[in-house]
C-alpha positions in Angstrom: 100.5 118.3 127.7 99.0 116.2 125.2 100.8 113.1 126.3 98.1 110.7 125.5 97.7 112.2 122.0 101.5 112.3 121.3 102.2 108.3 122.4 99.3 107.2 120.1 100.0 109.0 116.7 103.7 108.6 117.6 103.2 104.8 118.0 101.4 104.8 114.8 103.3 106.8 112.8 106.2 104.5 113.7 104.2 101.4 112.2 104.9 103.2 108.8 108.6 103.1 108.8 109.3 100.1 107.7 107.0 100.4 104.5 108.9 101.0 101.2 105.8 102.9 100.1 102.2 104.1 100.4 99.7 101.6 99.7 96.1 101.6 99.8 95.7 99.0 102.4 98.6 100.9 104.8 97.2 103.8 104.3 93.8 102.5 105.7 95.3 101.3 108.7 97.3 104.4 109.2 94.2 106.8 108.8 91.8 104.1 111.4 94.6 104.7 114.0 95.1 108.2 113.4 90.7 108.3 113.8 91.0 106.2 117.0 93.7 108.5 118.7 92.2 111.9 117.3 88.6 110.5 119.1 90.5 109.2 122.2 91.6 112.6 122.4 87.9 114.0 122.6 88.6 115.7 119.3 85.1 116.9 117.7 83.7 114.2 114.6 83.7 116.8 112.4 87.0 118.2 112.3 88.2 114.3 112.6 86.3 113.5 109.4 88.3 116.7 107.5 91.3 115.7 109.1 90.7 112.4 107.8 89.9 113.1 104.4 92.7 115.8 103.6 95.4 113.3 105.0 94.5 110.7 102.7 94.3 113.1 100.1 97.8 114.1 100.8 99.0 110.5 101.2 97.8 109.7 97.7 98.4 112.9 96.3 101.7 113.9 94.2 102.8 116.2 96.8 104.5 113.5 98.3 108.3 113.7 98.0 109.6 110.4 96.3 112.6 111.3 98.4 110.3 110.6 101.6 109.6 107.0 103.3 106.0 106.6 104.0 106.6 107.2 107.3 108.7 110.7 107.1 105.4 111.8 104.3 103.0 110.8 106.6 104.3 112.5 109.6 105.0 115.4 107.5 101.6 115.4 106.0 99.9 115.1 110.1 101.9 117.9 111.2 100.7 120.5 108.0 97.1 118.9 109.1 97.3 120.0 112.9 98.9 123.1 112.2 95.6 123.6 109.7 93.3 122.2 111.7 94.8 124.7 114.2 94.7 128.3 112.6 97.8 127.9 110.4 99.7 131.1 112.5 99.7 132.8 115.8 97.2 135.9 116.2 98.1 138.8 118.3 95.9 140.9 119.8 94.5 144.0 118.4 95.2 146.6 120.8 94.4 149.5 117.6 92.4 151.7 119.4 92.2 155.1 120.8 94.0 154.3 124.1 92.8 152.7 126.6 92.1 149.4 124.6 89.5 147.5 126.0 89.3 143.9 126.7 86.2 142.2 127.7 87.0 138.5 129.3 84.1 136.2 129.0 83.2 132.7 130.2 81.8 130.3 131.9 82.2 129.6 136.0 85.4 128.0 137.3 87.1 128.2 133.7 89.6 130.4 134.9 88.6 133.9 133.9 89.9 136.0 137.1 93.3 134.3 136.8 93.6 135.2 133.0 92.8 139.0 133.5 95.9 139.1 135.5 98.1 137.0 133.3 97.3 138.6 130.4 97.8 141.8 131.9 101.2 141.0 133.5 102.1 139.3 129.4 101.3 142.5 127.9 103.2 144.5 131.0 106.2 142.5 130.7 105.8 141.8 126.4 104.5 144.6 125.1 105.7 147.3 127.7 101.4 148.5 128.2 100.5 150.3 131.3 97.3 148.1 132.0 94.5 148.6 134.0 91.9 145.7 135.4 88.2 145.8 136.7 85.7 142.8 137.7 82.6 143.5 137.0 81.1 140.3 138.5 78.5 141.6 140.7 77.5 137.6 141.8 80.8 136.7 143.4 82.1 139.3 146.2 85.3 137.0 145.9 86.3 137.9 143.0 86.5 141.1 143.2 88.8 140.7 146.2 91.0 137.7 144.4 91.4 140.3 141.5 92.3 143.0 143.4 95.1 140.9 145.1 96.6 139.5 141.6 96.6 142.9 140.5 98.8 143.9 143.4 100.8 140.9 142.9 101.8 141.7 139.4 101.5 145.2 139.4 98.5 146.3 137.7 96.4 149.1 138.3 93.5 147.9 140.1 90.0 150.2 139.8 87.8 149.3 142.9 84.7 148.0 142.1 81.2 146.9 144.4 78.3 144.6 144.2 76.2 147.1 144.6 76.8 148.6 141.1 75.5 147.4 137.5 78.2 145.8 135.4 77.9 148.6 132.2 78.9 151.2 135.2 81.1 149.7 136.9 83.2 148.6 133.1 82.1 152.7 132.2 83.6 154.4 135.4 87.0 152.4 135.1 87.6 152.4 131.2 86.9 156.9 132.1 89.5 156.4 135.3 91.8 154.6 133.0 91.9 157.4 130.4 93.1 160.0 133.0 95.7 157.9 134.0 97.1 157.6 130.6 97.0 153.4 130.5 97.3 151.8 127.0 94.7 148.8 127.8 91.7 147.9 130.3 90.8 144.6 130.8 87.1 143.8 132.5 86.6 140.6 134.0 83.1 139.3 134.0 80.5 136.6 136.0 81.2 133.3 135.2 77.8 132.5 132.7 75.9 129.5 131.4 74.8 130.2 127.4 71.6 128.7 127.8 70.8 131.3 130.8 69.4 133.9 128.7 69.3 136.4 131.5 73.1 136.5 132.5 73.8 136.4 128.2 71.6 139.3 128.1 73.4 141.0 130.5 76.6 140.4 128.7 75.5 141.5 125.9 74.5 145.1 127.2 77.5 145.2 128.5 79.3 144.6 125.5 77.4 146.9 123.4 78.5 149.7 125.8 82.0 149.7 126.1 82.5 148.1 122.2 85.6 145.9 123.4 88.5 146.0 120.4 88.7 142.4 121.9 86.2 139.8 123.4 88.3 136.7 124.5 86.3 133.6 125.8 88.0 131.7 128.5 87.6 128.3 128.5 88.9 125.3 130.5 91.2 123.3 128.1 90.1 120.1 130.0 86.3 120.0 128.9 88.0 118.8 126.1 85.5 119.5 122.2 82.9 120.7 124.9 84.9 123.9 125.1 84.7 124.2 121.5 81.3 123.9 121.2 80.2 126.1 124.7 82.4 128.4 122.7 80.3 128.4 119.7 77.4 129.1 121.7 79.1 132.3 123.1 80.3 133.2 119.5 76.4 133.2 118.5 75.3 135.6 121.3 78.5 137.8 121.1 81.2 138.4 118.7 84.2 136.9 120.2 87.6 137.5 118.8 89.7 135.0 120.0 89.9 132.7 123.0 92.0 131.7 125.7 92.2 128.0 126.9 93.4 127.1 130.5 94.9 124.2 132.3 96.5 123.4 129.0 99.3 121.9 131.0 96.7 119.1 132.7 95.1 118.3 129.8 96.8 115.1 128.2 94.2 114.5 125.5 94.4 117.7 123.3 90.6 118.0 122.4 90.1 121.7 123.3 92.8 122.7 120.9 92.1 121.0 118.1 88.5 121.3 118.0 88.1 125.3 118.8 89.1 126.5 115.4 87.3 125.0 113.2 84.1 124.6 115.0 83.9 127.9 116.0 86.2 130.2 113.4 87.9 131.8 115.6 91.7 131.9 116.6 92.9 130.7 120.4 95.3 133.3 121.5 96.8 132.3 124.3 97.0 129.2 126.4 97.6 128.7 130.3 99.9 126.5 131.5 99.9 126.9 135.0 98.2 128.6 138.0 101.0 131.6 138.2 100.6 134.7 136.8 103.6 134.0 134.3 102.1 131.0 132.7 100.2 132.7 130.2 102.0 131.8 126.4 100.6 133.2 123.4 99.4 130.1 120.7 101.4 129.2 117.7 100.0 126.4 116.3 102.6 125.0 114.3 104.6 125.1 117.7 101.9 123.0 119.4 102.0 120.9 116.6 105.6 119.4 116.7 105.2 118.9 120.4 102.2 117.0 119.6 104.0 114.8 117.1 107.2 114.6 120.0 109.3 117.1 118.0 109.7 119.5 120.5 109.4 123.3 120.3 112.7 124.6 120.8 111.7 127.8 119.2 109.7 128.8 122.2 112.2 127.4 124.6 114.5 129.9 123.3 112.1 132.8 123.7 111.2 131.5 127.2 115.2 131.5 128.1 115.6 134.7 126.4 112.6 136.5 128.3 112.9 135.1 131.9 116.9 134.0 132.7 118.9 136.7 134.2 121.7 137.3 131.7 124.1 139.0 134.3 123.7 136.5 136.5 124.3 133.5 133.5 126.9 135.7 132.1 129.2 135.6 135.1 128.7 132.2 135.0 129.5 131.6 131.6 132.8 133.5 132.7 133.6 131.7 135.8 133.5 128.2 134.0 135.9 129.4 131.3 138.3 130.6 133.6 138.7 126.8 134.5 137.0 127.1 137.7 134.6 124.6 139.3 130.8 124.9 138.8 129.7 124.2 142.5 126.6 123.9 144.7 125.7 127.7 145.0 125.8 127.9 141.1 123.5 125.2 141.1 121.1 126.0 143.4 120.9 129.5 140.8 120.6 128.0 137.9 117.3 126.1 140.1 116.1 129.0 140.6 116.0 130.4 137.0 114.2 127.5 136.2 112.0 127.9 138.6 111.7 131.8 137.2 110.9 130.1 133.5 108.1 128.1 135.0 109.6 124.8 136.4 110.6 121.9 135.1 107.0 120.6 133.4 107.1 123.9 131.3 110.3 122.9 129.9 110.0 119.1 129.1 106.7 120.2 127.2 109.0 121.8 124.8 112.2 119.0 125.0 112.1 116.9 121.8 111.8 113.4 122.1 110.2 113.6 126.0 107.3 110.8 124.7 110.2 108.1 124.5 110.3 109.0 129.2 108.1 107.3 131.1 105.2 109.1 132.3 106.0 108.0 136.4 109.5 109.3 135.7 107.7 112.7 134.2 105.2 113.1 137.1 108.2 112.9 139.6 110.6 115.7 137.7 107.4 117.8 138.8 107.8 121.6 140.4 107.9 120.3 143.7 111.5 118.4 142.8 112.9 121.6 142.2 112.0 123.5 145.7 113.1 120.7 147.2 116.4 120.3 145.6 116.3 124.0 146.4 115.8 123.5 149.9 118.2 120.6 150.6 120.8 123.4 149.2 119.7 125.6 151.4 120.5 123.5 154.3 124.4 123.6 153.7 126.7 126.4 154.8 128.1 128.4 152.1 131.6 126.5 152.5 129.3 123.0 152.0 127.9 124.4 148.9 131.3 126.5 147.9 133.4 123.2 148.4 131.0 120.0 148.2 133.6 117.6 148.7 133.3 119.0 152.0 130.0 117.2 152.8 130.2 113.6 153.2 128.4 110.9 156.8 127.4 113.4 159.7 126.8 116.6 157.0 124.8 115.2 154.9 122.6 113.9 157.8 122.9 117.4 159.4 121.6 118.8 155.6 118.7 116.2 156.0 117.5 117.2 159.3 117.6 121.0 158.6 115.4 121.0 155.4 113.2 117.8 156.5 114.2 116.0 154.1 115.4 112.2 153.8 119.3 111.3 153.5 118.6 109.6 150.5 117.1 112.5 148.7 120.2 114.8 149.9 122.6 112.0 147.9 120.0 111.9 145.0 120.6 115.9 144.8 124.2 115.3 145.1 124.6 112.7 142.2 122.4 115.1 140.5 124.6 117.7 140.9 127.7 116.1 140.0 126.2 114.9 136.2 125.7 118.5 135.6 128.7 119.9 137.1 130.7 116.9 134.7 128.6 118.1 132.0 129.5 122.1 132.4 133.0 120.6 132.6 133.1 119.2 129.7 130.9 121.7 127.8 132.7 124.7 129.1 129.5 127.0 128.9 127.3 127.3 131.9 124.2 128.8 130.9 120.7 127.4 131.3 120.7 125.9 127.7 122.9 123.5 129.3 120.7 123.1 132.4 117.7 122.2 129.7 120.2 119.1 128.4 121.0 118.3 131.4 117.5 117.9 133.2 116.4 116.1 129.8 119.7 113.5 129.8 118.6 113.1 133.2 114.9 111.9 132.9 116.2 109.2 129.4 119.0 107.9 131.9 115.7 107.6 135.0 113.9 106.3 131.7 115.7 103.7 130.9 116.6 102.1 134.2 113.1 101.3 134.4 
């Protein structure tokens, strides 16, 4: 996320650290590179002209520390700026209302709308313990009544049938009355994908929204599109009042545009941001979170959280226990803690979040993808319980027997092995199995690939 954005203000802010102190000509060529990555990033001229000017502002100002370098002030002084630039805090939804709230999803075509309905209904399920209902009223696409219906399923929402046959205010009428006798806290209604410029489908919307008077009106938009999101956003503002928005494929989108153009250029807060296709990659926004990734800080903060809400504490618990006992942390343990990361989101929502994951290469990143862990998964799977109960047991014909069964090459069953030993060293040594440990541990991994290259 971001990575193009992080390795060019990282690699500029670093030019700073040898300077004893600000002066006007480093602070030029400070603020010219900060411009150049900021526009590289597809950020929008207007919010890189404010960021511009209130950084060197700050840089001559006398809020600088004296106890600061150059390069610690100016980092500090970028970071404050994105967080601005940003929103300054995280904003919930309001759900105030006479129950059921109602949530009107707006946006254009292919942004992910449909998808969002259902994550946001499974975060406020799982987050905010809401009994949530969903509806598509997007009389245009057949499909997408059917896709919702099956996410809702999936997840565990309760899904009110709709047909193209109906008007949109009717169909959005009919559910938000169903949802009241079924006692559910929130309603969200899923809409056609619409351009702003077609005033027919805006006026459509717009009748829509005047009858069911949402307590929220979130605009999707595809993170990707880059300060074309902001601006298509700004056009929606202007024909109907938005309250926030939600920006998908944040975890493809490695110049950052999107997010750092969307609050300023249209006033309005980004709530949540999709990292994923699943229906648990939803994450709420904080910008000052985003903005230490940005700068390759990290966000361990949310890491915590994302530990906290998805790892099964029994299950990490016991073997928290079982290492402390002295005994040996061994395939089958492995393979679970996989799986739980697996459960958090895989391995790319994690690194987004390690500090210091701009020093990896980005080949090394693009192979510790998703598809590493169902593998490694797999090759496990392969073994007999004794193999993964006693791996010392697995050794010339076994591990070409492990191979075969999961279709996999002997060399990626000895990769997973040597893999498996570093960690089982490391939960040795730390005497604490839990999945904070697995996060080092994938992380120590990808600087050691990192730096054999």
């Amino acid at each position: 996320m971001f990575d193009n954005l992080t390795q060019r203000l990282n690699g500029t802010l670093k030019k700073l650290k040898g300077e004893a102190r600000f002066t006007e000509s480093n602070i030029k060529d400070t603020l010219r590179e900060v411009r150049m990555a900021l526009l590289e990033a597809d950020v929008a001229l207007p919010v890189v002209t404010d960021f511009l000017e209130n950084l060197k502002e700050g840089a001559l100002g006398k809020e600088v520390q004296s106890s600061l370098s150059p390069g610690q002030a100016m980092i500090k002084l970028v970071h404050a700026e994105l967080i601005k630039v940003m929103g300054d805090k995280n904003e919930n939804l309001n759900l105030n209302a006479q129950p059921p709230a109602v949530i009107l999803m707006a946006g254009l075509q292919g942004a992910g709308k449909t998808t969002s309905v259902a994550k946001l209904g499974r975060w406020l399920q799982e987050n905010n313990k809401k009994k949530v209902g969903v509806v598509s009223a997007d009389v245009y696409r057949p499909a997408a009544i059917k896709q919702l219906q099956m996410l809702a399923d999936e997840v565990g929402l309760v899904f009110f049938e709709s047909d193209i046959s109906q008007k949109p205010i009717d169909i959005a009428n009919n559910a938000i009355e169903a949802a009241k006798r079924k006692f559910l806290d929130v309603i969200i209604v899923d809409t056609a994908g619409r351009l702003h410029i077609d005033d027919e489908m805006m006026g459509e919307i717009k009748a829509l929204h005047a009858a069911i008077n949402p307590i929220e009106t979130l605009f999707v938009v595809d993170s990707m599109t880059g300060q074309d999101a902001a601006n298509t956003a700004k056009a929606f503002n202007d024909a109907l009042p938005l309250t926030g928005v939600i920006l998908t494929k944040a975890d493809g989108d490695a110049r950052g545009g999107a997010a750092l153009s969307i609050r300023q250029i249209t006033g309005k807060p980004i709530k949540f941001v999709g990292m994923g296709e699943k229906t648990t990659a939803l994450e709420p926004f904080y910008p000052d979170r985003l903005a230490s990734r940005i700068l390759d800080m990290g966000d361990m903060l949310g890491l915590i959280e994302q530990i906290e809400q998805k790892v099964d504490k029994e299950k990490a618990q016991k073997l928290v226990d079982k290492i402390k006992k002295g005994k040996s942390f061994d395939l089958e343990d492995f393979r679970e803690q996989l799986m739980e990361m697996q459960k958090m989101g895989g391995i790319g929502s994690m690194m987004d979040k390690l500090p210091g994951m701009g020093a990896v290469p980005q080949e090394v990143k693009e192979k510790m993808n998703d598809k590493l862990l169902a593998r490694q998964i797999g090759i496990i799977n392969s073994m007999t319980m004794q193999e993964r109960r006693f791996p010392d047991l697995i050794k010339g014909n076994r591990k070409k027997r492990i191979a075969d069964g999961c279709a996999q090459e002997l060399s990626d069953v000895n990769r997973m092995l040597k893999q498996f030993l570093m960690m089982q060293k490391m939960m040795k040594k730390m005497k604490t199995g839990n999945m904070a440990n697995m996060v080092r541990g994938v992380k120590s991994q990808m600087q050691m690939r990192g730096m054999r290259r």
